[in-house]
TIVO-2410 file (N, C-alpha, C; in nm, 3 decimals):
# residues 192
REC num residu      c1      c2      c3 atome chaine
REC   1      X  12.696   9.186   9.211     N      A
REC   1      X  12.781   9.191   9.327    CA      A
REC   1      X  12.729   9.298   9.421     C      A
REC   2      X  12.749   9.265   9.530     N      A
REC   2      X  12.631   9.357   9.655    CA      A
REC   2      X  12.753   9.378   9.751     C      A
REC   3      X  12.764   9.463   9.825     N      A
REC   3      X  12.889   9.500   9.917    CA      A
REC   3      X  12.810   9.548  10.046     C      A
REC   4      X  12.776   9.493  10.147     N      A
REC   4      X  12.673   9.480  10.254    CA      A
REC   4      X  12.761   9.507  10.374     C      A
REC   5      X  12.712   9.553  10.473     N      A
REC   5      X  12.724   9.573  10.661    CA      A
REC   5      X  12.641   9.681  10.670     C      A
REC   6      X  12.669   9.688  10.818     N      A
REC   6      X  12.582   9.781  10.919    CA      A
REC   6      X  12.681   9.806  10.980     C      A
REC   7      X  12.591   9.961  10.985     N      A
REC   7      X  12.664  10.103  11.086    CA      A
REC   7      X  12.580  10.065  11.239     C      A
REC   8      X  12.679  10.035  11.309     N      A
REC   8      X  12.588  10.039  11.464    CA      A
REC   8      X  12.601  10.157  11.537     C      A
REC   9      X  12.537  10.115  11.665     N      A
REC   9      X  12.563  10.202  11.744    CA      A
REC   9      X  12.514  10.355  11.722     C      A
REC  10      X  12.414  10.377  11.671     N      A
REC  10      X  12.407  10.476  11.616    CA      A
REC  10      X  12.346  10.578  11.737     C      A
REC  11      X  12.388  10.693  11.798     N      A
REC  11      X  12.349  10.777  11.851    CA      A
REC  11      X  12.210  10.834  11.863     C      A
REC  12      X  12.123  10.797  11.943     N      A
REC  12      X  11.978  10.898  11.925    CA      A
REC  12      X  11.999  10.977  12.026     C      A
REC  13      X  12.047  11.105  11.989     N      A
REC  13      X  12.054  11.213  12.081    CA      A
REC  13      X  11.995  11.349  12.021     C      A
REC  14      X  11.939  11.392  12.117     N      A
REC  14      X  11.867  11.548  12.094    CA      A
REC  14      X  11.908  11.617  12.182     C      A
REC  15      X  11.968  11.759  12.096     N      A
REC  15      X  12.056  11.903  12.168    CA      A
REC  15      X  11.978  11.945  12.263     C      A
REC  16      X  12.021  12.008  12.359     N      A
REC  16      X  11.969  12.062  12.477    CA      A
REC  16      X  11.898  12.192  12.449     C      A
REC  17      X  11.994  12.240  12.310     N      A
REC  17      X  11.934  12.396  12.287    CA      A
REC  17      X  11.994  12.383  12.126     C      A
REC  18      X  11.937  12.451  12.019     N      A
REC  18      X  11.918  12.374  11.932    CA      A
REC  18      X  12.067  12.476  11.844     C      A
REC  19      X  12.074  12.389  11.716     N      A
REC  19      X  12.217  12.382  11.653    CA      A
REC  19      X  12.166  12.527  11.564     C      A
REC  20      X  12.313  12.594  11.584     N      A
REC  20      X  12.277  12.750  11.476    CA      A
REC  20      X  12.354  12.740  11.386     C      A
REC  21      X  12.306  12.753  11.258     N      A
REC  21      X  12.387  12.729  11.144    CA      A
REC  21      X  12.463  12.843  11.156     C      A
REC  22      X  12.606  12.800  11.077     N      A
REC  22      X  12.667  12.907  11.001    CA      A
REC  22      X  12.624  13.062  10.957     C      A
REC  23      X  12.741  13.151  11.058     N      A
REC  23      X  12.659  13.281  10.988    CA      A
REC  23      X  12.768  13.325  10.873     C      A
REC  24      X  12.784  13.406  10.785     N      A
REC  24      X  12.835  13.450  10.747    CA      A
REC  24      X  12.987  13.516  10.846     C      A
REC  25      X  13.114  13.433  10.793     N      A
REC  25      X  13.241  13.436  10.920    CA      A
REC  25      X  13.266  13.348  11.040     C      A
REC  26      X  13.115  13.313  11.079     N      A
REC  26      X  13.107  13.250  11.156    CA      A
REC  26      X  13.095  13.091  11.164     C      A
REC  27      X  13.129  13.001  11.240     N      A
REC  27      X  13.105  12.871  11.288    CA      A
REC  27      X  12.976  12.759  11.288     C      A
REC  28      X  12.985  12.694  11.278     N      A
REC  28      X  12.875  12.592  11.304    CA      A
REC  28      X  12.869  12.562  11.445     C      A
REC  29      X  12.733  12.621  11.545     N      A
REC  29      X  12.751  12.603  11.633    CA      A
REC  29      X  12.666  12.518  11.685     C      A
REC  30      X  12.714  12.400  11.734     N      A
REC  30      X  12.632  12.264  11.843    CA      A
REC  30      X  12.675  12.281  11.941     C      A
REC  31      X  12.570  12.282  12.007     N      A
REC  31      X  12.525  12.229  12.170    CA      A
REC  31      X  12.598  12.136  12.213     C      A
REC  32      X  12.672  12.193  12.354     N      A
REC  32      X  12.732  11.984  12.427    CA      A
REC  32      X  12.645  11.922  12.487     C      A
REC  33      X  12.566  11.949  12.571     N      A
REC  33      X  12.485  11.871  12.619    CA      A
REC  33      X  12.386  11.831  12.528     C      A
REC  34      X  12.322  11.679  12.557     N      A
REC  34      X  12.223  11.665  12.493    CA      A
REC  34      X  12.165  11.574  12.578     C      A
REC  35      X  12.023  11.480  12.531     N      A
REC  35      X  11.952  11.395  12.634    CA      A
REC  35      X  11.939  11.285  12.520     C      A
REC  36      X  11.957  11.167  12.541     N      A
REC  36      X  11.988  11.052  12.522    CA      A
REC  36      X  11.852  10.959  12.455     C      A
REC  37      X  11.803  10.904  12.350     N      A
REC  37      X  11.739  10.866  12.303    CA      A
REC  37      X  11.747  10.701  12.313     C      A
REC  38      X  11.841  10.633  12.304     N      A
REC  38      X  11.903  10.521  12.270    CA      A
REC  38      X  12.045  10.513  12.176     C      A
REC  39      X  12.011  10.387  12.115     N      A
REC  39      X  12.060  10.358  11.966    CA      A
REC  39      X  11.975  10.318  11.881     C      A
REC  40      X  12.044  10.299  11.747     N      A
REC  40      X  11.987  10.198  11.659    CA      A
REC  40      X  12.125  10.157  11.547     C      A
REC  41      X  12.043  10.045  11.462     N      A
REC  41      X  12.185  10.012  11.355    CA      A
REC  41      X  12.111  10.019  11.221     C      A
REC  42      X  12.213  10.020  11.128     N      A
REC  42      X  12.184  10.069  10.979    CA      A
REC  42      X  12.196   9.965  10.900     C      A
REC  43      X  12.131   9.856  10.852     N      A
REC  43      X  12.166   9.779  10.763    CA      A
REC  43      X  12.166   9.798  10.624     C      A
REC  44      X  12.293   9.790  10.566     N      A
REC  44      X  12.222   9.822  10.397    CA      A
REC  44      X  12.351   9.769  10.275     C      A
REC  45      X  12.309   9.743  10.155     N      A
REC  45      X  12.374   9.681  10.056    CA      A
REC  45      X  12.365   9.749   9.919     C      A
REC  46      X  12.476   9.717   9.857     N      A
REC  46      X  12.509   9.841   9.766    CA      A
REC  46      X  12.579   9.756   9.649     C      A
REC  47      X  12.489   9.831   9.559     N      A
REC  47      X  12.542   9.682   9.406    CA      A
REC  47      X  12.598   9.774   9.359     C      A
REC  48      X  12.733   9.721   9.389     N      A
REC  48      X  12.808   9.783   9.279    CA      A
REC  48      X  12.829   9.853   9.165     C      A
REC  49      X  12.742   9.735   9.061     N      A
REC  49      X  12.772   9.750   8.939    CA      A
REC  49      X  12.614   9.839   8.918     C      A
REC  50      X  12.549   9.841   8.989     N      A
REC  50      X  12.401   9.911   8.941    CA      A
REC  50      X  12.396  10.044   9.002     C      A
REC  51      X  12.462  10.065   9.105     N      A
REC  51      X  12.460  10.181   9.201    CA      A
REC  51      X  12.281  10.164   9.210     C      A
REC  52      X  12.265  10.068   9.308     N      A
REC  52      X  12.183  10.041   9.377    CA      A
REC  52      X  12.198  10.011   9.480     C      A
REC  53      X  12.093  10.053   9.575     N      A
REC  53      X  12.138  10.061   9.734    CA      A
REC  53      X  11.974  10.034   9.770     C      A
REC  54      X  11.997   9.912   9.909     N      A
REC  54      X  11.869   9.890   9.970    CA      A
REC  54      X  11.923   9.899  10.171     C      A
REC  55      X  11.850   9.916  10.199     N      A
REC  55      X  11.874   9.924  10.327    CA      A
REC  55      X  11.759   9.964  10.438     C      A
REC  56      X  11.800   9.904  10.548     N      A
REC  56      X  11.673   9.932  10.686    CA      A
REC  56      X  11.736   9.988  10.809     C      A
REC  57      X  11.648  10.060  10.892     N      A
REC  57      X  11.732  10.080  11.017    CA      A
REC  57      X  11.633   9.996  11.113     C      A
REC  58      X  11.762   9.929  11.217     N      A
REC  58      X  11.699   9.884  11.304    CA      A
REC  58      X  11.706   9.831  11.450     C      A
REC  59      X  11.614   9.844  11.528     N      A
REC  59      X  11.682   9.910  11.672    CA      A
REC  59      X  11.771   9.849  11.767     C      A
REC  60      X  11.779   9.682  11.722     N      A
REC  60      X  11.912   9.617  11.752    CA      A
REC  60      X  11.930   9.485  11.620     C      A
REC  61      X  12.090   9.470  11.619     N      A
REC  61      X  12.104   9.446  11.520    CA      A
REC  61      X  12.092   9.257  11.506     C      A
REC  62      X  12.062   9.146  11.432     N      A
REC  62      X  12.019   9.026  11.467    CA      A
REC  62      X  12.047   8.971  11.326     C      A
REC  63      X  12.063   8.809  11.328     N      A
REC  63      X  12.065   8.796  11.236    CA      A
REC  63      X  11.954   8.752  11.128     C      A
REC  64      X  11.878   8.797  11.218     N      A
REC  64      X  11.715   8.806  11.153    CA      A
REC  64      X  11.683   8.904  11.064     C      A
REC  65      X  11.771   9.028  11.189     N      A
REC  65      X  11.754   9.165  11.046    CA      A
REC  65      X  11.808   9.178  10.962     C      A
REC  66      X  11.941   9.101  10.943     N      A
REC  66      X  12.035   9.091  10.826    CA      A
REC  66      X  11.959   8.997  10.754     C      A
REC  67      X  11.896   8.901  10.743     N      A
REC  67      X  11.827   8.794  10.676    CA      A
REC  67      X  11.721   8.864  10.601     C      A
REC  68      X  11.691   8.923  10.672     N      A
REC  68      X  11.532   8.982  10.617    CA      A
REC  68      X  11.585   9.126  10.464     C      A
REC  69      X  11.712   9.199  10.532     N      A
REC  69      X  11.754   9.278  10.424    CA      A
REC  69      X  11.832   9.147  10.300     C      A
REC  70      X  11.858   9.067  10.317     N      A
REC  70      X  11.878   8.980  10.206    CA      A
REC  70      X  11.794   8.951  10.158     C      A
REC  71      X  11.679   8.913  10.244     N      A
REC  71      X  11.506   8.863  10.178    CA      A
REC  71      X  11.475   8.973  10.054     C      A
REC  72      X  11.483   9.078  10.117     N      A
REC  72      X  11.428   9.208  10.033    CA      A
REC  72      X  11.469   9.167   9.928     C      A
REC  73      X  11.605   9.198   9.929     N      A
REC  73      X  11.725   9.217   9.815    CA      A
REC  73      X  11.687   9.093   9.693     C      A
REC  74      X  11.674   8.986   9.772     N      A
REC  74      X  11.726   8.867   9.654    CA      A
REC  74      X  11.579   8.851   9.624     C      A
REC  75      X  11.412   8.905   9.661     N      A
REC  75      X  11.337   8.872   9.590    CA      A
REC  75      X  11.317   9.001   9.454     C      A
REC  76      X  11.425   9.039   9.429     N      A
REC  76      X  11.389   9.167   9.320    CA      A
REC  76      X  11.462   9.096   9.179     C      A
REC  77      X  11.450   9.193   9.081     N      A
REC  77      X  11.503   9.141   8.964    CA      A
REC  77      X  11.580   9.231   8.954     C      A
REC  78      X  11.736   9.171   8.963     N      A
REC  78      X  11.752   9.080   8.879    CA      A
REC  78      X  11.845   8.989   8.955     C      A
REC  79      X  11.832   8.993   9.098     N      A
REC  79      X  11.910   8.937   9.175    CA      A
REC  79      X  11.827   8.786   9.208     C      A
REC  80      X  11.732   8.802   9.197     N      A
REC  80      X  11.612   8.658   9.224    CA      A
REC  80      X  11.646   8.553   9.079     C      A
REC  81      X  11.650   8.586   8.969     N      A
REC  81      X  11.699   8.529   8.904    CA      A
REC  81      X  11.822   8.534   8.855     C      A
REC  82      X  11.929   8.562   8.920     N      A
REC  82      X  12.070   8.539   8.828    CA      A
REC  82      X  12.121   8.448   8.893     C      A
REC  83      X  12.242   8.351   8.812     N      A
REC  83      X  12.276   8.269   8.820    CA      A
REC  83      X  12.367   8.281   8.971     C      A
REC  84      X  12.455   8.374   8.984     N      A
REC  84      X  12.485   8.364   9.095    CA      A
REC  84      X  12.510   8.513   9.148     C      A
REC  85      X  12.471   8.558   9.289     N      A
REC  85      X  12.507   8.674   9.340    CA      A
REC  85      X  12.567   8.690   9.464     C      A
REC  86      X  12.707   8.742   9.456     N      A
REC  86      X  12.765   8.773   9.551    CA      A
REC  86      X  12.793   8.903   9.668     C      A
REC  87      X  12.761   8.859   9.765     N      A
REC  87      X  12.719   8.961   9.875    CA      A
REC  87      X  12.889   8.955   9.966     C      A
REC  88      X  12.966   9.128   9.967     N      A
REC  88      X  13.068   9.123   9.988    CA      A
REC  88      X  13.032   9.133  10.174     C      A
REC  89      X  13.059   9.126  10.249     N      A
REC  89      X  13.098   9.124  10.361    CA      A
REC  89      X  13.186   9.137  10.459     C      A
REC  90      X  13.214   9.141  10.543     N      A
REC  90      X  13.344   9.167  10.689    CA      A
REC  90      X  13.264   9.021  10.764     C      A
REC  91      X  13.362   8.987  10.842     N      A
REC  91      X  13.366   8.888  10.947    CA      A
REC  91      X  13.284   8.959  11.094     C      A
REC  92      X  13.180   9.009  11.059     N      A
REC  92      X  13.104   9.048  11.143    CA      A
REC  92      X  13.025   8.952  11.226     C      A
REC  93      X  12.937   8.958  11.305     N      A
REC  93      X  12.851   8.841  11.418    CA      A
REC  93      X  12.748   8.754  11.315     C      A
REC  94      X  12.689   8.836  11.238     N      A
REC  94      X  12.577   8.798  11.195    CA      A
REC  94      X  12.577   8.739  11.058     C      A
REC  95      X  12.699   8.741  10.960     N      A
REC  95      X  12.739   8.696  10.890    CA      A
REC  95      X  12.854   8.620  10.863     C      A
REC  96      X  12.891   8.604  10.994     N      A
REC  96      X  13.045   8.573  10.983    CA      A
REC  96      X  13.054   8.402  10.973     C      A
REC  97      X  13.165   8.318  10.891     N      A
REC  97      X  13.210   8.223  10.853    CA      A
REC  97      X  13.082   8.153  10.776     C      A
REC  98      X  13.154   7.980  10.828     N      A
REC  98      X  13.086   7.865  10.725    CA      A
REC  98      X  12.861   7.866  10.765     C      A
REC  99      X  12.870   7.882  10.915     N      A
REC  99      X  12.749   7.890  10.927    CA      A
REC  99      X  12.673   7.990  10.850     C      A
REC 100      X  12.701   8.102  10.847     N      A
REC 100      X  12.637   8.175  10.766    CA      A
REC 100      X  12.615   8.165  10.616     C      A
REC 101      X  12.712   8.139  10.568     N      A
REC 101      X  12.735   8.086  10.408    CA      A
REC 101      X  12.610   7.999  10.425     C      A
REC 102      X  12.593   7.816  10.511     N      A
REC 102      X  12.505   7.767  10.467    CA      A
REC 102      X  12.379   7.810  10.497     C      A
REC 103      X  12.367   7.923  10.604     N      A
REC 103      X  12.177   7.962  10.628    CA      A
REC 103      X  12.146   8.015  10.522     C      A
REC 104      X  12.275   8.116  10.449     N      A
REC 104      X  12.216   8.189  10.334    CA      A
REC 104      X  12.201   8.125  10.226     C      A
REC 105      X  12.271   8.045  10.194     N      A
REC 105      X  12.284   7.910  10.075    CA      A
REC 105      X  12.082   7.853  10.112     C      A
REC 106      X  12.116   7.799  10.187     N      A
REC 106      X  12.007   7.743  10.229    CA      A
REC 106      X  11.852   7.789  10.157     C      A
REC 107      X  11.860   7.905  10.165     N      A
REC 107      X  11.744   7.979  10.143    CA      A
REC 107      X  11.755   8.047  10.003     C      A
REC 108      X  11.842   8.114   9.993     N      A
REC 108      X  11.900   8.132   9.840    CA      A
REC 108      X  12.013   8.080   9.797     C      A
REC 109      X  12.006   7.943   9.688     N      A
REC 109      X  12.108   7.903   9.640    CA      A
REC 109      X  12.181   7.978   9.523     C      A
REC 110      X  12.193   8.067   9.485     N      A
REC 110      X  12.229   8.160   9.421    CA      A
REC 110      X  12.289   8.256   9.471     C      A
REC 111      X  12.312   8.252   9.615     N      A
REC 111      X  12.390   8.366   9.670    CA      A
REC 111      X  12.466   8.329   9.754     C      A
REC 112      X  12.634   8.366   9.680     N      A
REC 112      X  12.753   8.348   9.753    CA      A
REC 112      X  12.787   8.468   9.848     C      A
REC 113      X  12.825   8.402   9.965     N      A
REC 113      X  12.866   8.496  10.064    CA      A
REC 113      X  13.016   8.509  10.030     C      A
REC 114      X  13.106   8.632  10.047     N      A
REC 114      X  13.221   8.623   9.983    CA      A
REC 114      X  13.253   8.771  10.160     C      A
REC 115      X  13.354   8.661  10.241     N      A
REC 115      X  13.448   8.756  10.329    CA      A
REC 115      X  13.555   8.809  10.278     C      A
REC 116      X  13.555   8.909  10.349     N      A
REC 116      X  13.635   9.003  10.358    CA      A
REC 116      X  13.766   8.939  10.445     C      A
REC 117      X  13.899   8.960  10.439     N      A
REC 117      X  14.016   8.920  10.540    CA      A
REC 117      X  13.973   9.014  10.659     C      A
REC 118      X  14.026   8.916  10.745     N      A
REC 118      X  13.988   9.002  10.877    CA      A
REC 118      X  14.070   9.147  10.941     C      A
REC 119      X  14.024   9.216  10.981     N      A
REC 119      X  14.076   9.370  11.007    CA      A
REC 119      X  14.075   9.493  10.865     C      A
REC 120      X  14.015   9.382  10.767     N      A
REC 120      X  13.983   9.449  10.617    CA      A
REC 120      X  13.856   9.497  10.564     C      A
REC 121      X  13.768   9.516  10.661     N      A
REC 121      X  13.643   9.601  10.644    CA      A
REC 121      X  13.625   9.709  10.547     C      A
REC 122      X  13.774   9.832  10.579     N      A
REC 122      X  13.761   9.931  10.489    CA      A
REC 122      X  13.762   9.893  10.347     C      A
REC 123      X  13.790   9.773  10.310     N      A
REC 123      X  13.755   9.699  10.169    CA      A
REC 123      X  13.631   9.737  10.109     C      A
REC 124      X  13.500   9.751  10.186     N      A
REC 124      X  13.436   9.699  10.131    CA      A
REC 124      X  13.329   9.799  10.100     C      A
REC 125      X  13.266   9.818   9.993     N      A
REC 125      X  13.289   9.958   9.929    CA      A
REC 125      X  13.142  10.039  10.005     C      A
REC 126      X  13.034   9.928  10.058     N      A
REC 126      X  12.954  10.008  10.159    CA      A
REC 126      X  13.014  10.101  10.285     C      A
REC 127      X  13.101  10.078  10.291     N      A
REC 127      X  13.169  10.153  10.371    CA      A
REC 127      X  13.211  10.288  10.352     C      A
REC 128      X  13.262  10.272  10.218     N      A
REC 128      X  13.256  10.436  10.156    CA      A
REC 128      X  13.073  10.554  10.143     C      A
REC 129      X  13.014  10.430  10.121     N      A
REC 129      X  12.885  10.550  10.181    CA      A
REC 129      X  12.851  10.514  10.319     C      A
REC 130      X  12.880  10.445  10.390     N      A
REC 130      X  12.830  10.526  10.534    CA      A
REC 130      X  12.907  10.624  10.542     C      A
REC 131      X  13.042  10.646  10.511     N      A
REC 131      X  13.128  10.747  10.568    CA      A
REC 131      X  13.063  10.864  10.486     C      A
REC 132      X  13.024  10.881  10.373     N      A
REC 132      X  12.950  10.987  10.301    CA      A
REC 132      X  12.819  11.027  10.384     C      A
REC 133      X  12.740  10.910  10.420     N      A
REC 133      X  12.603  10.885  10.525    CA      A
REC 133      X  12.649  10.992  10.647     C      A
REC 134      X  12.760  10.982  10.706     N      A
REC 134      X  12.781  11.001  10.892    CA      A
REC 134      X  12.854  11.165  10.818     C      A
REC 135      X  12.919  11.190  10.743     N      A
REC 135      X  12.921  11.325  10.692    CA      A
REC 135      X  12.828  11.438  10.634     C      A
REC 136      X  12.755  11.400  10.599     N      A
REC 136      X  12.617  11.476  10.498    CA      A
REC 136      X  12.476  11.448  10.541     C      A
REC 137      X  12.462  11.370  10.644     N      A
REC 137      X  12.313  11.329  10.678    CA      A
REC 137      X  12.325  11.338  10.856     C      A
REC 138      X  12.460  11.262  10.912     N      A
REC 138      X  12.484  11.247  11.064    CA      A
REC 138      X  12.497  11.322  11.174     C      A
REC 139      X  12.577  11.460  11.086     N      A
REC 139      X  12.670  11.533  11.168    CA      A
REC 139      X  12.646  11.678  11.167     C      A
REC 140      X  12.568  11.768  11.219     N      A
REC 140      X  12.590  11.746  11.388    CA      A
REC 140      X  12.435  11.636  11.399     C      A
REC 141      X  12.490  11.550  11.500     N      A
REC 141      X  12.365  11.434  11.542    CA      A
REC 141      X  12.287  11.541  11.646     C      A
REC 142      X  12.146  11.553  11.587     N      A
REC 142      X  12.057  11.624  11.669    CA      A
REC 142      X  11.947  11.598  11.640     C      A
REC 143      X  11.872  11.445  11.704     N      A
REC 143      X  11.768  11.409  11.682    CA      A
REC 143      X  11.634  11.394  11.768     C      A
REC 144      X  11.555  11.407  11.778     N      A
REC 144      X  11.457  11.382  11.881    CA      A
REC 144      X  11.387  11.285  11.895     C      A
REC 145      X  11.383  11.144  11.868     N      A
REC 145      X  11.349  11.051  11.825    CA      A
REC 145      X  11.411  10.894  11.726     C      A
REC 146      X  11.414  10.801  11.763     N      A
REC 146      X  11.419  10.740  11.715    CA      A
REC 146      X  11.333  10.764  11.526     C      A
REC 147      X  11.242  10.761  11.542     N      A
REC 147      X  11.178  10.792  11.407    CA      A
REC 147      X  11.233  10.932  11.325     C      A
REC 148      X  11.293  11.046  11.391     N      A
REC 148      X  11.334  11.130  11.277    CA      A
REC 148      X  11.505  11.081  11.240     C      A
REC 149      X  11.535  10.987  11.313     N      A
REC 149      X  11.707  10.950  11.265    CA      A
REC 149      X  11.654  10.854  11.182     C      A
REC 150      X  11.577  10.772  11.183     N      A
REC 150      X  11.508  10.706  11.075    CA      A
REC 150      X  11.519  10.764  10.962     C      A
REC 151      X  11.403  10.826  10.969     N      A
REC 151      X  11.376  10.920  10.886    CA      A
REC 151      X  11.514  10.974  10.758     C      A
REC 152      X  11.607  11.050  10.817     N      A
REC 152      X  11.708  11.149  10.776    CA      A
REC 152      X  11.778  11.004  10.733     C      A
REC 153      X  11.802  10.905  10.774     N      A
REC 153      X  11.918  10.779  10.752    CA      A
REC 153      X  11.847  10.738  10.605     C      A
REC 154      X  11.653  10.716  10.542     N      A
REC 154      X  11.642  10.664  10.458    CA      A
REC 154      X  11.635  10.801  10.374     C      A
REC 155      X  11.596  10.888  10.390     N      A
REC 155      X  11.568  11.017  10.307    CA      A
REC 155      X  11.705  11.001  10.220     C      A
REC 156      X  11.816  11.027  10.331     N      A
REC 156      X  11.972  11.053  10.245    CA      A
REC 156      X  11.976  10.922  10.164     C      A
REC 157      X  11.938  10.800  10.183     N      A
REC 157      X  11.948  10.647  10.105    CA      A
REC 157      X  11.861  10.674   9.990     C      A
REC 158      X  11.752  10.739   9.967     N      A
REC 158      X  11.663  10.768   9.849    CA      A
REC 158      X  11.730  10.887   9.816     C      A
REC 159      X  11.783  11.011   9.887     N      A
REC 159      X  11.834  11.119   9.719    CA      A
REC 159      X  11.932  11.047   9.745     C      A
REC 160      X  12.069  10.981   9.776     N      A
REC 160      X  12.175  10.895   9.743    CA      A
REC 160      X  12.128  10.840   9.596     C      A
REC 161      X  12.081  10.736   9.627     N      A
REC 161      X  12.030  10.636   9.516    CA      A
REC 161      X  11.984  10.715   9.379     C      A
REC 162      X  11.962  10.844   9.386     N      A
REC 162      X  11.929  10.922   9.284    CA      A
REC 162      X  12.034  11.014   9.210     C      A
REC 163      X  12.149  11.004   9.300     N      A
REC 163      X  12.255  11.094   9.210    CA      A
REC 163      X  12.365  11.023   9.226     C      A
REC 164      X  12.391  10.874   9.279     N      A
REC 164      X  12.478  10.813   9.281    CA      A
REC 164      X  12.519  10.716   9.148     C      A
REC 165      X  12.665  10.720   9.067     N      A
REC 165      X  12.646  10.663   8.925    CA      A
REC 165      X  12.727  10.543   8.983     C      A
REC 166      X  12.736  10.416   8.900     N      A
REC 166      X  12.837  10.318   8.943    CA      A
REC 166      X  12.996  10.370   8.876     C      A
REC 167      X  13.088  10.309   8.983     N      A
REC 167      X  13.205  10.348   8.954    CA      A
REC 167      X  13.281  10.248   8.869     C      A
REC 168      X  13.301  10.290   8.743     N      A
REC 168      X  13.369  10.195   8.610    CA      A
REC 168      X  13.557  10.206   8.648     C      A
REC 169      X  13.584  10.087   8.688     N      A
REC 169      X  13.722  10.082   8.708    CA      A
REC 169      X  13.813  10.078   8.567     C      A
REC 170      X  13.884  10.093   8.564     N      A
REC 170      X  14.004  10.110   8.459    CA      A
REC 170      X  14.136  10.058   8.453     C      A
REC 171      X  14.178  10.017   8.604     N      A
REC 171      X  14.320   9.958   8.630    CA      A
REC 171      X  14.282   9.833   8.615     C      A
REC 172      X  14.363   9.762   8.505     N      A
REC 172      X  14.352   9.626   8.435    CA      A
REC 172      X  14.454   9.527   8.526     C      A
REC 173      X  14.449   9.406   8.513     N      A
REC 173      X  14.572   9.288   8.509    CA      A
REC 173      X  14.636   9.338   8.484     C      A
REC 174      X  14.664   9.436   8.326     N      A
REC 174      X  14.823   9.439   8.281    CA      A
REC 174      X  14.875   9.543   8.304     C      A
REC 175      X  14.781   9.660   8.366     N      A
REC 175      X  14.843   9.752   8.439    CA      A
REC 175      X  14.879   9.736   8.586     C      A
REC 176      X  14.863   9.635   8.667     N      A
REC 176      X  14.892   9.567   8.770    CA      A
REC 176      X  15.023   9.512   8.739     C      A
REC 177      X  14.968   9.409   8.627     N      A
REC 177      X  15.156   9.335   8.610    CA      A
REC 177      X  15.271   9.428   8.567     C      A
REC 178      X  15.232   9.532   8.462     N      A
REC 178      X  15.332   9.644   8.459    CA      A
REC 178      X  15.395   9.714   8.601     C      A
REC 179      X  15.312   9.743   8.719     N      A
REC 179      X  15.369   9.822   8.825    CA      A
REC 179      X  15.423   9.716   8.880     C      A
REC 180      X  15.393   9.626   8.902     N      A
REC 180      X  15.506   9.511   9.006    CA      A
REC 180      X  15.600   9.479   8.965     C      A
REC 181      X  15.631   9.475   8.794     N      A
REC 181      X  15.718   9.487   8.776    CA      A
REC 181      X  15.823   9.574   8.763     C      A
REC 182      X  15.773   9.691   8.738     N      A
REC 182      X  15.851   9.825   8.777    CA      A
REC 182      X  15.912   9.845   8.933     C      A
REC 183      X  15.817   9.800   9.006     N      A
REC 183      X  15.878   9.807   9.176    CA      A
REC 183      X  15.911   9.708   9.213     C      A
REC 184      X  15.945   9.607   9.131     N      A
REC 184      X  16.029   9.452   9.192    CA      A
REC 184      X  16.177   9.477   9.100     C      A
REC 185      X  16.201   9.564   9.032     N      A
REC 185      X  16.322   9.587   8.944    CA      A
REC 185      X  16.415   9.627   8.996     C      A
REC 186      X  16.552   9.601   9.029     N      A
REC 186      X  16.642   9.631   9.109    CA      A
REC 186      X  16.663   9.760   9.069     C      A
REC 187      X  16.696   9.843   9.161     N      A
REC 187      X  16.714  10.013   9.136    CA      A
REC 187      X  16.854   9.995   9.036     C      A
REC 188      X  16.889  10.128   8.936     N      A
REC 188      X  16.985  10.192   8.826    CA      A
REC 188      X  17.066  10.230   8.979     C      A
REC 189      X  17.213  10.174   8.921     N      A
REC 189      X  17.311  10.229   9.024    CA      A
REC 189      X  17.297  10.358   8.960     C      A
REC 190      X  17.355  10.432   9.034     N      A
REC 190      X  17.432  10.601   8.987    CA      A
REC 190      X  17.527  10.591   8.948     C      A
REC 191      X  17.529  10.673   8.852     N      A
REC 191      X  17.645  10.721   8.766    CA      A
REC 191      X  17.748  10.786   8.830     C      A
REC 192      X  17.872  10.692   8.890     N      A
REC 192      X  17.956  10.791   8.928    CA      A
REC 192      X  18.069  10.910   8.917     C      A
***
């Protein structure tokens, strides 16, 4: 199971005068002005169960470049041969509905596209590392180039991938059916 999107829009901006770390008492101090590089977008997919992560940056987003990070993905082992692999998604442009299901079908019959409900993105658990990504690698954005935000976006994706473990869930069915039934139970009058 693979849990896939892209971070757009991504800022290429370089400080006017450059960022001073933290002194001792003191602040993290960034620059407001800066001069404008472009954008770019982040494509990348995250197996769940392997805490494996593949991903590209790239300077606009298509559904060519999403195709091509599936290409990657599904010619490796053990995703090229398993019976079936599901790639979680949002109702985004480039993946979104029945057309997409069959281009990707098409090319790999082994890989189910599986949406997300719509306005339910934060579902989907790539999402929890970009937000780790735009905290620890993003911020303060002070780049000079397209190629060093590159750069810093795959660097953090390779030590990521190196200290990241998969997360073993524990809340069962029957600890599910236990709480609904506890909060569908008509409340204990009070004792008067």
């Amino acid at each position: 199971m693979l849990s896939a999107d892209e971070k757009t829009q991504i800022q290429i901006r370089q400080r006017c005068h450059p960022t001073t770390p933290p002194a001792p008492g003191g602040p993290l101090r960034v620059e407001s002005e800066y001069r404008r590089h472009g954008t770019c977008a982040y494509l990348a997919a995250w197996d769940v169960h392997r805490a494996a992560l593949f991903g590209g940056v790239v300077e606009r987003l298509s559904i060519r470049a999403f195709d091509a990070l599936v290409a990657y993905v599904m010619a490796q082992l053990p995703y090229r041969t398993a019976h079936r692999v599901f790639w979680v998604v949002d109702n985004g442009t480039i993946h979104r509905g029945a057309r997409a299901c069959a281009r990707v079908q098409a090319r790999w019959p082994n890989l189910i596209l599986v949406h997300l409900p719509i306005h339910a993105s934060w579902l989907n658990q790539i999402e929890i590392y970009f937000s780790i990504l735009q905290r620890k690698a993003l911020t303060p954005d002070d780049f000079a180039s397209r190629h060093t935000l590159t750069e810093r976006i795959l660097g953090f994706q390779q030590h990521y991938q190196q200290v990241a473990r998969p997360f073993e869930w524990r809340y069962t069915r029957h600890d599910l059916a236990q709480l609904l039934q506890r909060v569908s139970a008509p409340p204990l009058l009070a004792a008067a």
